[in-house]
C-alpha positions as CSV (number, residue, x, y, z in Angstrom):
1,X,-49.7,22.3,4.2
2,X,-49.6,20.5,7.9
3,X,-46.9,20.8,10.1
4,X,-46.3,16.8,9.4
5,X,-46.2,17.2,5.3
6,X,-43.8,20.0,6.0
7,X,-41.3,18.0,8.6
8,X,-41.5,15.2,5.6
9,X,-40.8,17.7,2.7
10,X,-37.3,18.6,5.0
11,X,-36.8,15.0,5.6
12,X,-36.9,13.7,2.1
13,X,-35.2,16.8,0.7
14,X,-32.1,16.2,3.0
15,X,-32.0,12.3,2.6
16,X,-31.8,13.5,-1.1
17,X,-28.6,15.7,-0.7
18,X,-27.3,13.1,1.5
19,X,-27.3,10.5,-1.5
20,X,-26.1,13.3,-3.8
21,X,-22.8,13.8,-0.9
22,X,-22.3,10.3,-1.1
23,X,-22.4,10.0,-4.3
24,X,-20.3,12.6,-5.0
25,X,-17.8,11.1,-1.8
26,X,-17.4,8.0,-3.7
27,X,-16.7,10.0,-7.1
28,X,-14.3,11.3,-5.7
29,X,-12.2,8.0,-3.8
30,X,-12.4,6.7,-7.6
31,X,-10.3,9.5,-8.6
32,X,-8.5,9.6,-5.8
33,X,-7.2,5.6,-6.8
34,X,-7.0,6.3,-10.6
35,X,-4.8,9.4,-9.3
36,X,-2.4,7.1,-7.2
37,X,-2.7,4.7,-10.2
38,X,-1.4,6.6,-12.9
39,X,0.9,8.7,-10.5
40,X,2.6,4.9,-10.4
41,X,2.5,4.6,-13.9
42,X,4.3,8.3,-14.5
43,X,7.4,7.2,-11.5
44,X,7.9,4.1,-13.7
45,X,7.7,6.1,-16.9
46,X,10.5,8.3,-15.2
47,X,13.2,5.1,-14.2
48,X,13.0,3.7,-18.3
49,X,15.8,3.7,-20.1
50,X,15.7,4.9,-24.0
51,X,16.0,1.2,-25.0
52,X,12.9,0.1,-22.9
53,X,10.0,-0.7,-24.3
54,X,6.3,0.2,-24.3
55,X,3.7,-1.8,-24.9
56,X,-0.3,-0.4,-24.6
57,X,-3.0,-3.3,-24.0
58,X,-5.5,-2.7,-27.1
59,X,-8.0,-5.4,-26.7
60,X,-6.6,-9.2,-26.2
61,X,-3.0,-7.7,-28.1
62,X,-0.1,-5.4,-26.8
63,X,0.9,-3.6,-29.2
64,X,4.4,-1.3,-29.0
65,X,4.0,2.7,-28.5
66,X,6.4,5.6,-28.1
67,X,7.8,6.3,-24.9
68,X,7.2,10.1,-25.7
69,X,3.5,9.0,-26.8
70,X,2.9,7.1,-23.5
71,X,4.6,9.4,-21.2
72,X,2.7,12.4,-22.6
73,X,-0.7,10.2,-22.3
74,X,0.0,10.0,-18.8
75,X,0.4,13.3,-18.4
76,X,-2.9,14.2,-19.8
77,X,-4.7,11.7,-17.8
78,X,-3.1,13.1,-14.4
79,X,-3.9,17.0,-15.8
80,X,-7.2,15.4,-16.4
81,X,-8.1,13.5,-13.4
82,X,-6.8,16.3,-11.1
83,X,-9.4,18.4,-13.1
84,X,-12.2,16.0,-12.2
85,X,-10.9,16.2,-8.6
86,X,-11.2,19.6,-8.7
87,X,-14.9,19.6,-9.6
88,X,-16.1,16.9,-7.6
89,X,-14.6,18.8,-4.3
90,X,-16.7,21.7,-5.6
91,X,-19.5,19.7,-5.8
92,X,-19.2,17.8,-2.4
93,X,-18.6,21.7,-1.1
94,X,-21.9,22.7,-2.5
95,X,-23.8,19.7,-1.3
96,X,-22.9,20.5,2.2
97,X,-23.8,23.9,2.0
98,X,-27.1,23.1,0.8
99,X,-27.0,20.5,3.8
100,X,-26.5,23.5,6.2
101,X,-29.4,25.7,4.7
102,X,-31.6,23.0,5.2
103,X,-30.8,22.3,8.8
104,X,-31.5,26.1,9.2
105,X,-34.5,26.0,8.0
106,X,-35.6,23.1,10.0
107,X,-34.3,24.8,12.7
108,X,-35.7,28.3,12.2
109,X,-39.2,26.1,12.2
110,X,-38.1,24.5,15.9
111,X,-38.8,27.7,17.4
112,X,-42.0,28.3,15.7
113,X,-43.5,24.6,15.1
114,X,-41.9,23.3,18.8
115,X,-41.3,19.9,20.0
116,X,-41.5,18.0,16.5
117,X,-39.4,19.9,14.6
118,X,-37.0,19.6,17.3
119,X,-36.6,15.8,16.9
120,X,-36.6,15.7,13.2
121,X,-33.7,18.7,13.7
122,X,-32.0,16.1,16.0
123,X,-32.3,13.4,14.1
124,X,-30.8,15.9,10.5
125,X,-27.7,16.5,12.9
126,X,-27.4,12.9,13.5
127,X,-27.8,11.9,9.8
128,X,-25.3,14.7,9.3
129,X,-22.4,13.5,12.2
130,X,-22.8,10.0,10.7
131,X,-22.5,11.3,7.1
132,X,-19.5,12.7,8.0
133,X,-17.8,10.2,10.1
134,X,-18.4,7.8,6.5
135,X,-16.4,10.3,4.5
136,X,-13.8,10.4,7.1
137,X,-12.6,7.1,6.4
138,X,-12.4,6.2,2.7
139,X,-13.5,2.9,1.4
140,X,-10.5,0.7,0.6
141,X,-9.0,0.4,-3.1
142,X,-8.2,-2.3,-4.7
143,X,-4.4,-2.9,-5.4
């Protein structure tokens, strides 16, 4: 296999787990706003009175539940959700671990393949900086 096939095998398998670490980025802001959603829902669930009442959108109709019911759905959304959290920040810890294997193996072919695998290193730790910088600031929710 040449030296360019090779440089284009790293390429194309790190521009792969940079999609996967995106994808698993934005996974994980969903969560993070159906998290602060439901968190909402559980701090109004908690200022009810016994003589409030619930009503659950089924459809087009609202139909009346159980405070009990609908405080303990909550509940098992949050456990739920948290869970999910949980895994994706596994898998977004995996991704980038994968990330740095690759960038040393480009990197252990620098020194033996010189002045092209040098650049295409460069460019991998620029991918990875602006990767980053991305995940640093969250896309905005809707309210």
């Amino acid at each position: 296999m040449s030296l360019q096939a090779k440089l284009e095998q790293a390429s194309g398998e790190f521009q792969k787990l940079q999609v996967e670490l995106s994808q698993a980025v934005e996974a994980r802001q969903r969560l993070d706003a159906q998290l602060s959603e439901n968190e909402l829902v559980k701090k109004e669930f908690a200022q009810l009175t016994p003589d409030n009442t619930v009503y659950k959108l089924m459809g087009p109709v609202l139909v009346q539940q159980d405070q009990a019911e609908a405080k303990s759905n909550v509940d098992t959304r949050l456990d739920f959700i948290r869970g999910e959290i949980r895994r994706v920040e596994g898998q977004i810890k995996e991704i980038q671990e994968k990330q740095e294997k690759k960038k040393g193996k480009v990197g252990d072919r620098d020194t033996n393949m010189g002045e092209p695998c040098l650049l295409i290193s460069k460019l991998i730790q620029l991918q990875t900086a602006l990767q980053q910088q991305s995940s640093a600031y969250p896309a905005p929710t809707a309210a």
